[in-house]
N, CA, C, O and CB atoms as a CASP TS submission, in Angstrom:
PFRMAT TS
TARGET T0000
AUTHOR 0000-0000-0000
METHOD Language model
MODEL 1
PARENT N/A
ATOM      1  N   UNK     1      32.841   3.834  46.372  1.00  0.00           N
ATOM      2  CA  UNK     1      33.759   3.368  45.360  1.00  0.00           C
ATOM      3  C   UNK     1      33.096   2.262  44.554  1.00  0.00           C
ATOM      4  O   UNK     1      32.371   1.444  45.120  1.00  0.00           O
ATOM      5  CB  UNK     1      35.072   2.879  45.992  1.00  0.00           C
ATOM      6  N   UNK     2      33.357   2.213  43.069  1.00  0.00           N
ATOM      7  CA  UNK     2      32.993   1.460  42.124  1.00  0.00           C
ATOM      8  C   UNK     2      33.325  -0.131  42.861  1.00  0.00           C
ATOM      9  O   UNK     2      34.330  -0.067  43.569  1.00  0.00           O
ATOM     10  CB  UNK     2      33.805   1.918  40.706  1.00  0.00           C
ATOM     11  N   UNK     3      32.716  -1.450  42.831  1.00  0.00           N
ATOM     12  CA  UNK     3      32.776  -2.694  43.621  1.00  0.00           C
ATOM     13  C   UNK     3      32.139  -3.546  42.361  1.00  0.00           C
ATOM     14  O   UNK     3      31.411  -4.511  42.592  1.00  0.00           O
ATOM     15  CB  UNK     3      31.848  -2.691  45.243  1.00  0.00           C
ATOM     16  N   UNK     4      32.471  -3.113  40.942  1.00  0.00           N
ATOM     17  CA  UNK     4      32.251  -3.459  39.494  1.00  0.00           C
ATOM     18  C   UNK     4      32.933  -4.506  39.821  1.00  0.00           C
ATOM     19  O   UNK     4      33.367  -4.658  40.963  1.00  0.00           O
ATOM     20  CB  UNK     4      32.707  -2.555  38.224  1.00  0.00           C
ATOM     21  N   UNK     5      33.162  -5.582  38.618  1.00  0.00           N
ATOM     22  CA  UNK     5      33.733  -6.823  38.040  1.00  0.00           C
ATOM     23  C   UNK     5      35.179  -6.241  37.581  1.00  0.00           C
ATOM     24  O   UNK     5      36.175  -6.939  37.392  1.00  0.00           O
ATOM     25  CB  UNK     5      32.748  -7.507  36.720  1.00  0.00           C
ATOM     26  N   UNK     6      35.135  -5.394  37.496  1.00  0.00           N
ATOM     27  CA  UNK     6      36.103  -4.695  36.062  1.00  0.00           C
ATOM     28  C   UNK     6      37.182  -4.136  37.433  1.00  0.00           C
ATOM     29  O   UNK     6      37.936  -3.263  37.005  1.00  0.00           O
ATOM     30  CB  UNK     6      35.044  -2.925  34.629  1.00  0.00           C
ATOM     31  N   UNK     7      37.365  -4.368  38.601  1.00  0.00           N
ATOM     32  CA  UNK     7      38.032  -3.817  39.594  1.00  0.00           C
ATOM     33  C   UNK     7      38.117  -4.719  40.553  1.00  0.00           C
ATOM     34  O   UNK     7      38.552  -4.405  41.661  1.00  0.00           O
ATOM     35  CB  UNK     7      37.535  -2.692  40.018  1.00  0.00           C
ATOM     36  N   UNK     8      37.715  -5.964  40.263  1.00  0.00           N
ATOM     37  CA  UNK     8      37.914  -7.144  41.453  1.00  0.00           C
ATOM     38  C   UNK     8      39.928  -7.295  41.638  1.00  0.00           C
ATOM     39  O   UNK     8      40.619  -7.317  42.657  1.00  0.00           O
ATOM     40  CB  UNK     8      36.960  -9.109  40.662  1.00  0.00           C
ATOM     41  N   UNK     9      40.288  -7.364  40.262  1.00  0.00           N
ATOM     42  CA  UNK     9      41.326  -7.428  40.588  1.00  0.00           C
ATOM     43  C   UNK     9      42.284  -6.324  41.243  1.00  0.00           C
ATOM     44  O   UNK     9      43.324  -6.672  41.802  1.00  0.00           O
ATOM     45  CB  UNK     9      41.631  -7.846  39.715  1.00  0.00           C
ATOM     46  N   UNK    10      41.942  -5.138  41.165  1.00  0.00           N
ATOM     47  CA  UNK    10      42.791  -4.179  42.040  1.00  0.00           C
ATOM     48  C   UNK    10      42.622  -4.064  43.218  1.00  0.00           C
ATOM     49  O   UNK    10      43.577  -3.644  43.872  1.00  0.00           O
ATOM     50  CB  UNK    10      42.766  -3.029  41.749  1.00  0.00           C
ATOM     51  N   UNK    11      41.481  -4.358  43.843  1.00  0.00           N
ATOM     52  CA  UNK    11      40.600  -4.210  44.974  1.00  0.00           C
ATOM     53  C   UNK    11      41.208  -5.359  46.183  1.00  0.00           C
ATOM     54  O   UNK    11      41.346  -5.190  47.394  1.00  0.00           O
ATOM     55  CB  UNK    11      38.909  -4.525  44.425  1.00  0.00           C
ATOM     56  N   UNK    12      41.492  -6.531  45.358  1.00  0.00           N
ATOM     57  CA  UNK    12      41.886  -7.777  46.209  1.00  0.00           C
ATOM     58  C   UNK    12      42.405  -7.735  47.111  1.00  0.00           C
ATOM     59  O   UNK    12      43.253  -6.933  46.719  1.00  0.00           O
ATOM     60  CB  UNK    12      42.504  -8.558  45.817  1.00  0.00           C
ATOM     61  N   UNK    13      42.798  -8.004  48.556  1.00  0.00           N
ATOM     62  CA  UNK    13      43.254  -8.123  49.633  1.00  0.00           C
ATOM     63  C   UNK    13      44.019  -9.100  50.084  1.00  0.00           C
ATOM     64  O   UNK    13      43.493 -10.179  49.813  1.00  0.00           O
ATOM     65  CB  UNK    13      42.517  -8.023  50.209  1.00  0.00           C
ATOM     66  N   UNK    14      45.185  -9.238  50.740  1.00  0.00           N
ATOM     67  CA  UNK    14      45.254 -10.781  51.291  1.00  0.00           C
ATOM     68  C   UNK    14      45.026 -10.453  52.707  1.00  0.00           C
ATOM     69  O   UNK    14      44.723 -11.467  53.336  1.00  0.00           O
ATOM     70  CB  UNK    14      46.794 -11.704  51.030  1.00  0.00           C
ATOM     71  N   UNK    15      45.082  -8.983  53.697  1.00  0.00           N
ATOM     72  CA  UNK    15      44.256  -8.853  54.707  1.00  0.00           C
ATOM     73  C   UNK    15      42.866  -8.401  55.101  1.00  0.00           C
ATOM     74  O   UNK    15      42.306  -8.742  56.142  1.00  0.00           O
ATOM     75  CB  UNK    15      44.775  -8.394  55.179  1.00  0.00           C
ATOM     76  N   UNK    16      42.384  -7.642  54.218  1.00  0.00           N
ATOM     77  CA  UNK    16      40.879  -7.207  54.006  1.00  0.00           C
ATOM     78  C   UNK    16      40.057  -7.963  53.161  1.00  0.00           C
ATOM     79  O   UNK    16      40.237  -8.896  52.378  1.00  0.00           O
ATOM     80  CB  UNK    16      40.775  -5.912  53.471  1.00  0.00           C
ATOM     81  N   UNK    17      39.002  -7.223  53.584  1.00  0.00           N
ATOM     82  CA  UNK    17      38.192  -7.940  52.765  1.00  0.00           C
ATOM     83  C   UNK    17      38.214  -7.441  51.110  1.00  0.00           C
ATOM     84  O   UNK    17      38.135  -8.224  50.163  1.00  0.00           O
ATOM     85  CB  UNK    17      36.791  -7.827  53.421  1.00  0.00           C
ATOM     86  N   UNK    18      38.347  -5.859  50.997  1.00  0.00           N
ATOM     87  CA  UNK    18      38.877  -5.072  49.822  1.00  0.00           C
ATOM     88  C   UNK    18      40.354  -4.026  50.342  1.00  0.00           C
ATOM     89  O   UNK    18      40.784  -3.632  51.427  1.00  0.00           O
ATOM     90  CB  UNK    18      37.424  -4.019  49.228  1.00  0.00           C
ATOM     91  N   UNK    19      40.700  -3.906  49.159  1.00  0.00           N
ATOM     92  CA  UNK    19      41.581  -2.645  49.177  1.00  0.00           C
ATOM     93  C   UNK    19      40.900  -1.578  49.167  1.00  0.00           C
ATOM     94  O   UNK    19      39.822  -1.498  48.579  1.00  0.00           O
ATOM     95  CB  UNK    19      42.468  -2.503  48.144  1.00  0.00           C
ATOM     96  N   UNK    20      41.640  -0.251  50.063  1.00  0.00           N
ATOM     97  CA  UNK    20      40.754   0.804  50.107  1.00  0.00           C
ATOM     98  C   UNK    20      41.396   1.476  48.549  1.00  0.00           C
ATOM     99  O   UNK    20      40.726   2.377  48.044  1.00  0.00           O
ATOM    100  CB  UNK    20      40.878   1.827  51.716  1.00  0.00           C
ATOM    101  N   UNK    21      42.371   1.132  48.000  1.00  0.00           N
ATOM    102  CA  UNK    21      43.223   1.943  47.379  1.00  0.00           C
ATOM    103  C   UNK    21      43.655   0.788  45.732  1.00  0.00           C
ATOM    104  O   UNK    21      44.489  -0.118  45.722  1.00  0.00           O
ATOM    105  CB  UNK    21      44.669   2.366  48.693  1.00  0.00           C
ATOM    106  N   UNK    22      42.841   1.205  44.626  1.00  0.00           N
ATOM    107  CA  UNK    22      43.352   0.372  43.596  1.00  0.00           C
ATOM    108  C   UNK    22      44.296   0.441  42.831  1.00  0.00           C
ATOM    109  O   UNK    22      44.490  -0.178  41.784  1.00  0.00           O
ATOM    110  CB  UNK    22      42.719   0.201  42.946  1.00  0.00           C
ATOM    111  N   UNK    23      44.948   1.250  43.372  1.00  0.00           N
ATOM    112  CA  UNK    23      46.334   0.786  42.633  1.00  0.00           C
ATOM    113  C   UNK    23      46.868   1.884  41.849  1.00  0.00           C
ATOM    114  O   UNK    23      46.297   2.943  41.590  1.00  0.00           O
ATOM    115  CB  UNK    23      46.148  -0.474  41.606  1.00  0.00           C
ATOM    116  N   UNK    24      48.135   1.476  41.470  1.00  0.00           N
ATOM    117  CA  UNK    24      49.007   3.024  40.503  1.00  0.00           C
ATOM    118  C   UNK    24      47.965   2.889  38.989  1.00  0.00           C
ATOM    119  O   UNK    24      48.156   3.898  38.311  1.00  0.00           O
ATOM    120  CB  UNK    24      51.506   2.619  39.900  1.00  0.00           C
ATOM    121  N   UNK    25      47.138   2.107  38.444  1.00  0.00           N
ATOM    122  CA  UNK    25      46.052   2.580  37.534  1.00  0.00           C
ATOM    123  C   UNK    25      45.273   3.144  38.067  1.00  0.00           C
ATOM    124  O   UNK    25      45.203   4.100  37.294  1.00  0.00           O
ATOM    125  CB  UNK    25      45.410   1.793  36.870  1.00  0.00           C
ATOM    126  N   UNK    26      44.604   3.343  38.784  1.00  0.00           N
ATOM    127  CA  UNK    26      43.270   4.777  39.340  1.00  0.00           C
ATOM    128  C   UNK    26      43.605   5.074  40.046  1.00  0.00           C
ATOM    129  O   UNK    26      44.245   6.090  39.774  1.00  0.00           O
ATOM    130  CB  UNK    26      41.837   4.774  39.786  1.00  0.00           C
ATOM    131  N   UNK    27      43.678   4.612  42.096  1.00  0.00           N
ATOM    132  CA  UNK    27      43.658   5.468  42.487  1.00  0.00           C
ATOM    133  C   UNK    27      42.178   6.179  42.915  1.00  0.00           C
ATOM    134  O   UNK    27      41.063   5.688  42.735  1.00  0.00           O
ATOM    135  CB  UNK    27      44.395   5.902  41.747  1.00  0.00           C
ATOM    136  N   UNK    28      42.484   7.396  43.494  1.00  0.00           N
ATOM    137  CA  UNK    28      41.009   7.692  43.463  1.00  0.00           C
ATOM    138  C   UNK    28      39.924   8.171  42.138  1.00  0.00           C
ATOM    139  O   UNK    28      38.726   8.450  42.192  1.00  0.00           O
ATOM    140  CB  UNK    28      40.977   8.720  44.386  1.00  0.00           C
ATOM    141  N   UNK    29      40.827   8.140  41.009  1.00  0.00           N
ATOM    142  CA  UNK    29      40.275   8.172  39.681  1.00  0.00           C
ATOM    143  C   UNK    29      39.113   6.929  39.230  1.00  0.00           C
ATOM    144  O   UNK    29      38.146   6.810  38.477  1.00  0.00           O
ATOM    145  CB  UNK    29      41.560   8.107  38.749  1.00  0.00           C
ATOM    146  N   UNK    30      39.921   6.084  40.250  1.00  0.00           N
ATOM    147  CA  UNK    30      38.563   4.716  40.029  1.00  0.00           C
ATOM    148  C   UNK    30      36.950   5.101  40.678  1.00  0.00           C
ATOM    149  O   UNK    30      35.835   4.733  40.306  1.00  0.00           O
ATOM    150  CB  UNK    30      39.132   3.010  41.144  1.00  0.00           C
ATOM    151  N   UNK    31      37.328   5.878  41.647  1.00  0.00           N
ATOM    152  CA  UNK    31      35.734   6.338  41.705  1.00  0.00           C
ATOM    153  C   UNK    31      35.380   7.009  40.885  1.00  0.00           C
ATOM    154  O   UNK    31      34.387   6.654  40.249  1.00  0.00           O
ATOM    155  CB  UNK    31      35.262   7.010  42.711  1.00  0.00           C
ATOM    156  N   UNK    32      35.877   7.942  40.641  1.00  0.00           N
ATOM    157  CA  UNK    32      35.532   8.661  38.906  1.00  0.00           C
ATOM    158  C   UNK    32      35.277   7.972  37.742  1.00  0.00           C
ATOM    159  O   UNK    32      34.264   8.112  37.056  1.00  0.00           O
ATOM    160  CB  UNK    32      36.656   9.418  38.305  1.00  0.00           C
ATOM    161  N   UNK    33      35.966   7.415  37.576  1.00  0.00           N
ATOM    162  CA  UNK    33      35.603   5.668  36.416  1.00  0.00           C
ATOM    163  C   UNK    33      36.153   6.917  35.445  1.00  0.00           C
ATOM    164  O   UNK    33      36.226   8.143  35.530  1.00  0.00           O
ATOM    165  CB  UNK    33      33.265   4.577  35.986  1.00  0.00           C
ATOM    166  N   UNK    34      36.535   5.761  34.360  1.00  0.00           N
ATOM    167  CA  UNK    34      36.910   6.235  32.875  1.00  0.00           C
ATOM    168  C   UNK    34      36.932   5.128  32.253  1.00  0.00           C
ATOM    169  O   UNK    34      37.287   3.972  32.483  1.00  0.00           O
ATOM    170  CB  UNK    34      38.240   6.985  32.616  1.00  0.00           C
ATOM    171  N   UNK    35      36.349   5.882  31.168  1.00  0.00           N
ATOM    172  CA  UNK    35      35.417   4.154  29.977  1.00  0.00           C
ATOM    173  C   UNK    35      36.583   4.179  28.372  1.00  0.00           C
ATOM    174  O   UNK    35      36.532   5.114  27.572  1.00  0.00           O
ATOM    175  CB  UNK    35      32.621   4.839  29.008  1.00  0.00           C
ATOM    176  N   UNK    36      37.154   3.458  28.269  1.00  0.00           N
ATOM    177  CA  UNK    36      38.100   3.022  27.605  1.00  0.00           C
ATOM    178  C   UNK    36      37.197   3.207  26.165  1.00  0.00           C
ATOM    179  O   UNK    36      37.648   3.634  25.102  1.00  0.00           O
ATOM    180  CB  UNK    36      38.689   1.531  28.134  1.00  0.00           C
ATOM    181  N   UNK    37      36.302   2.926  26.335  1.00  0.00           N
ATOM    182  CA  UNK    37      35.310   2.862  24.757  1.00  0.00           C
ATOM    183  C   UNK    37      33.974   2.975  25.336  1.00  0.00           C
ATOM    184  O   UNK    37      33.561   2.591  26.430  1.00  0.00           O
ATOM    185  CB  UNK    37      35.386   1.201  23.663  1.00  0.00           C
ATOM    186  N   UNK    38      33.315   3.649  24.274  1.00  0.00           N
ATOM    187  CA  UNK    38      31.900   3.410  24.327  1.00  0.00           C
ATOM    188  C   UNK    38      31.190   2.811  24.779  1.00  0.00           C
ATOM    189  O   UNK    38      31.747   1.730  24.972  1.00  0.00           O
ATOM    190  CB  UNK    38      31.525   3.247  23.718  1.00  0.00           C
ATOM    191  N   UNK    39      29.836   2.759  25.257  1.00  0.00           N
ATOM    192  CA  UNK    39      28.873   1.375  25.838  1.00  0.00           C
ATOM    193  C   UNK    39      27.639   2.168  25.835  1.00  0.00           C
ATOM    194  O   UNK    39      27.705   3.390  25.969  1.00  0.00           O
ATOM    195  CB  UNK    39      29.258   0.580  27.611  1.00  0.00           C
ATOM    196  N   UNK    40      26.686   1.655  25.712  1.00  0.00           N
ATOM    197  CA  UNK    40      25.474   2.116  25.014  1.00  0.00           C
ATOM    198  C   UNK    40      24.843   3.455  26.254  1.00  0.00           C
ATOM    199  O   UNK    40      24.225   4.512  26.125  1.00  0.00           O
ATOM    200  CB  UNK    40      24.248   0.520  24.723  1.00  0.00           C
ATOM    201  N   UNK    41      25.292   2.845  27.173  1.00  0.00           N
ATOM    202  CA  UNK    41      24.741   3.958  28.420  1.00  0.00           C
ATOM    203  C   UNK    41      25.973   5.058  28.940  1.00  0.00           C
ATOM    204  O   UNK    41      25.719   6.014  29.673  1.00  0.00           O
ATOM    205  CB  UNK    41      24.223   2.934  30.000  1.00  0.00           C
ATOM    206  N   UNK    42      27.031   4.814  28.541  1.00  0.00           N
ATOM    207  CA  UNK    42      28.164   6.033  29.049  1.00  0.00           C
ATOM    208  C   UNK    42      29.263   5.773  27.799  1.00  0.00           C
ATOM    209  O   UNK    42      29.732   4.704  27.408  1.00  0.00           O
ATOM    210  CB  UNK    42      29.024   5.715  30.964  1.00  0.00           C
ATOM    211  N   UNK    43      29.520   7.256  27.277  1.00  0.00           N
ATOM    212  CA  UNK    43      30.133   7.641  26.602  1.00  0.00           C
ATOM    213  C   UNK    43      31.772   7.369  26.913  1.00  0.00           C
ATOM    214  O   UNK    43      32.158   7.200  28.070  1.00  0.00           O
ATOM    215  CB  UNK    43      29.633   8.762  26.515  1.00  0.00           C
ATOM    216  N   UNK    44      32.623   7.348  25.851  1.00  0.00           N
ATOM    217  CA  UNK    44      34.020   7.380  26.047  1.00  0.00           C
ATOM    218  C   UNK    44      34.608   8.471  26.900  1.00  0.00           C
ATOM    219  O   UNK    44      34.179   9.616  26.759  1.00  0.00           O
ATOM    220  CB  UNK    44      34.603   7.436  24.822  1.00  0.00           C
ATOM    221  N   UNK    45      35.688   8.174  27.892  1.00  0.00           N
ATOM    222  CA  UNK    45      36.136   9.376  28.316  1.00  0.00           C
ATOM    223  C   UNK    45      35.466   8.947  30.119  1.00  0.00           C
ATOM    224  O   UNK    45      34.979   7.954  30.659  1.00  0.00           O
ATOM    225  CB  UNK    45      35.383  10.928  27.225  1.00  0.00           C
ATOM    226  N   UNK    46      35.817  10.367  30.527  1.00  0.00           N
ATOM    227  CA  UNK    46      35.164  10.520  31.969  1.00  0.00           C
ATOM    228  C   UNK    46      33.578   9.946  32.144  1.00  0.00           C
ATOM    229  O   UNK    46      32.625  10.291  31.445  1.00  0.00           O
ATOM    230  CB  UNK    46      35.152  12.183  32.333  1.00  0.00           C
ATOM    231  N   UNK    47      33.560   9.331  32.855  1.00  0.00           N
ATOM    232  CA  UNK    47      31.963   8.964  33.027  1.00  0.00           C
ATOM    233  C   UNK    47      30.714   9.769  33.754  1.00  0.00           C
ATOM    234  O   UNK    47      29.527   9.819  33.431  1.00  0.00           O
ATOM    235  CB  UNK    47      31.967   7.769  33.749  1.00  0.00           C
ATOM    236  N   UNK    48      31.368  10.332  34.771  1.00  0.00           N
ATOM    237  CA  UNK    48      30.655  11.133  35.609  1.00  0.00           C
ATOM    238  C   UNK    48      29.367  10.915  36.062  1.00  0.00           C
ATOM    239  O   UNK    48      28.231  11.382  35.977  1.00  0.00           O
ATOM    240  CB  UNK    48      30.630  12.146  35.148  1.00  0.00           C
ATOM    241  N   UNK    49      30.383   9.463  36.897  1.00  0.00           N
ATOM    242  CA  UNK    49      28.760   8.576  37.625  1.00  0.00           C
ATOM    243  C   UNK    49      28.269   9.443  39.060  1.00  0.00           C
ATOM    244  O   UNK    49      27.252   9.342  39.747  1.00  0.00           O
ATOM    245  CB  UNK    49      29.213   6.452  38.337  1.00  0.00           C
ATOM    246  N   UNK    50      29.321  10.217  39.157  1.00  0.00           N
ATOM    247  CA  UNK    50      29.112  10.830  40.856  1.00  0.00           C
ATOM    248  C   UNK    50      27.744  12.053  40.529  1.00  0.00           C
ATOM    249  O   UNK    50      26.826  12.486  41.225  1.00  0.00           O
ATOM    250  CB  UNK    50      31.060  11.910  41.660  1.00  0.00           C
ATOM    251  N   UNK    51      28.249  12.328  38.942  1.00  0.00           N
ATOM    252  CA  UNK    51      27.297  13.686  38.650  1.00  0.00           C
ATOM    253  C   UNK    51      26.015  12.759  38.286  1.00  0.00           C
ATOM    254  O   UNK    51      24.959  13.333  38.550  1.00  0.00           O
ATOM    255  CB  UNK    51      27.895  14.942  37.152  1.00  0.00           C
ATOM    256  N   UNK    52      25.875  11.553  37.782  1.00  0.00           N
ATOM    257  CA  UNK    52      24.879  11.105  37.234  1.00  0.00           C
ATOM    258  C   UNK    52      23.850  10.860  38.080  1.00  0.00           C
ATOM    259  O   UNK    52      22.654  11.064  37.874  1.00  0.00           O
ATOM    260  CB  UNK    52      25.168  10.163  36.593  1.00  0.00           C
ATOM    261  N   UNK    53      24.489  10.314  39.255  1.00  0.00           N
ATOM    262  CA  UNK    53      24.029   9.508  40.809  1.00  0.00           C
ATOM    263  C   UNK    53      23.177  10.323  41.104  1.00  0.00           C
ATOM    264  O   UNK    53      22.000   9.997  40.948  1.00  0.00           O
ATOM    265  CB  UNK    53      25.105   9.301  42.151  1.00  0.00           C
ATOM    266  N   UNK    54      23.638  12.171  41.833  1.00  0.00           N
ATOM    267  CA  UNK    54      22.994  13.128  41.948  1.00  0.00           C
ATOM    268  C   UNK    54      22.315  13.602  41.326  1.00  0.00           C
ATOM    269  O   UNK    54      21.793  14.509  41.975  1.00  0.00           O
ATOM    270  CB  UNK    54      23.374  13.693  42.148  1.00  0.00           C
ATOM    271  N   UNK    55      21.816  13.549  40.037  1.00  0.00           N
ATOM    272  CA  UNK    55      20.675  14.603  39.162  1.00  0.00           C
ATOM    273  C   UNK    55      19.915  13.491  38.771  1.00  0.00           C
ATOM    274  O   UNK    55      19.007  13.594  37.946  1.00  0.00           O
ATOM    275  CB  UNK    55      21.246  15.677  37.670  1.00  0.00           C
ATOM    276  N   UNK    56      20.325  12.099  39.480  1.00  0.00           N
ATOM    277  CA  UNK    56      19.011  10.964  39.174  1.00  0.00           C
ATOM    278  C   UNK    56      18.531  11.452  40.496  1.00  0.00           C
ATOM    279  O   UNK    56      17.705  12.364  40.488  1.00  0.00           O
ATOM    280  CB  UNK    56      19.312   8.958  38.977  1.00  0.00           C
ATOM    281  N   UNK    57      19.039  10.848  41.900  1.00  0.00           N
ATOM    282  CA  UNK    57      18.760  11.425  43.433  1.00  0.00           C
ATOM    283  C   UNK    57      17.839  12.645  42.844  1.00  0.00           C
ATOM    284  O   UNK    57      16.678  12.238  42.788  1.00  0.00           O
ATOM    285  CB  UNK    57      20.387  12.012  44.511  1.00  0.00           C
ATOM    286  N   UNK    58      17.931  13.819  42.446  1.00  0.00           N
ATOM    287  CA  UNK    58      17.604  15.035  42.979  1.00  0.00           C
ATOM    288  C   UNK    58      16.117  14.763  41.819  1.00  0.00           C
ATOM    289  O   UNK    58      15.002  15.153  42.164  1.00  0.00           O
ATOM    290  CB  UNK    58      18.959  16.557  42.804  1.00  0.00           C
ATOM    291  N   UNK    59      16.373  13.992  40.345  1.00  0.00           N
ATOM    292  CA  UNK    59      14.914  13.573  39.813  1.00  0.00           C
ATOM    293  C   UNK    59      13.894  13.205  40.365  1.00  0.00           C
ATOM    294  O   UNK    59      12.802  13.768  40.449  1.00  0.00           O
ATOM    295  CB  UNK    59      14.886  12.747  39.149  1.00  0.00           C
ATOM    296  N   UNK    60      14.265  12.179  40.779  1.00  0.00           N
ATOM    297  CA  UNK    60      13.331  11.265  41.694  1.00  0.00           C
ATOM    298  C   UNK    60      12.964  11.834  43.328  1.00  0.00           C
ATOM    299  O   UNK    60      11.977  11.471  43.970  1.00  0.00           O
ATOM    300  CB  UNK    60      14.173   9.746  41.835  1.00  0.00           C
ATOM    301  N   UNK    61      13.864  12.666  43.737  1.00  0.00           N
ATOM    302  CA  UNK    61      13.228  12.885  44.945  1.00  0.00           C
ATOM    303  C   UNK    61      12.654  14.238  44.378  1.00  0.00           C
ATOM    304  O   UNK    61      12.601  14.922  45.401  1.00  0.00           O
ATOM    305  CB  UNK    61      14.202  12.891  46.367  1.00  0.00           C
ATOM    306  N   UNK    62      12.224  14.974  43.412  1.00  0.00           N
ATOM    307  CA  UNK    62      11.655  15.654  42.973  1.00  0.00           C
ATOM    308  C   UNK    62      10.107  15.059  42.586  1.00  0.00           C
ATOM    309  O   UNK    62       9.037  15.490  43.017  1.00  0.00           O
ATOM    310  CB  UNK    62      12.475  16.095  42.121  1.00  0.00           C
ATOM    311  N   UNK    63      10.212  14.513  42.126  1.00  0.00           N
ATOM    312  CA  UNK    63       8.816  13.315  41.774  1.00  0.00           C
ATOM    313  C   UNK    63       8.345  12.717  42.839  1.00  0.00           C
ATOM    314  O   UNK    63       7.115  12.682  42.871  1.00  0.00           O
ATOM    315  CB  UNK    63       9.144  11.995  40.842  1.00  0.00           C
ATOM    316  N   UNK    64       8.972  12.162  43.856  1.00  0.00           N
ATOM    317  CA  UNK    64       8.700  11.477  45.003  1.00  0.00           C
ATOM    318  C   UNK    64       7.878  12.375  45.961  1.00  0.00           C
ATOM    319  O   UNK    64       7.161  11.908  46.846  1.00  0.00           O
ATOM    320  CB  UNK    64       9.974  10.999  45.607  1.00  0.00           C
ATOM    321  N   UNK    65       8.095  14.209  45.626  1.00  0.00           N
ATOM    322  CA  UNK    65       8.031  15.025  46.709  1.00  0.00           C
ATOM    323  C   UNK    65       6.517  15.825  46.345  1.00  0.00           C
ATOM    324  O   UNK    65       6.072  16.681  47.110  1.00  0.00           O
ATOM    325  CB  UNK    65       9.491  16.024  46.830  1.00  0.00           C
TER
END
């Protein structure tokens, strides 16, 4: 799960150390992330860091191999 700046506040605990669960805004959609606007490295919309994560992983351990 995303452990961004941008989620400290849903995440907060007063018995844990995090929440497993952020809240009626994401949800498990927060691991999915969704970008409100543009930013030079991920487009508006769905982010699709889970897909990004893996076809960097599978780059590099391609190169590595």
């Amino acid at each position: 799960m995303p452990l961004w700046e941008e989620y400290e506040e849903q995440i907060k605990s007063e018995v844990a150390d995090i929440k497993n669960v952020g809240g009626r805004p994401a949800g498990t959609i927060t691991g999915g992330t969704w970008a409100d606007k543009d930013k030079p490295y991920i487009p508006k919309g769905a982010t699709g860091i889970g897909v990004r994560l893996i076809v960097q992983l599978l780059q590099e351990w391609e190169v590595s191999s």
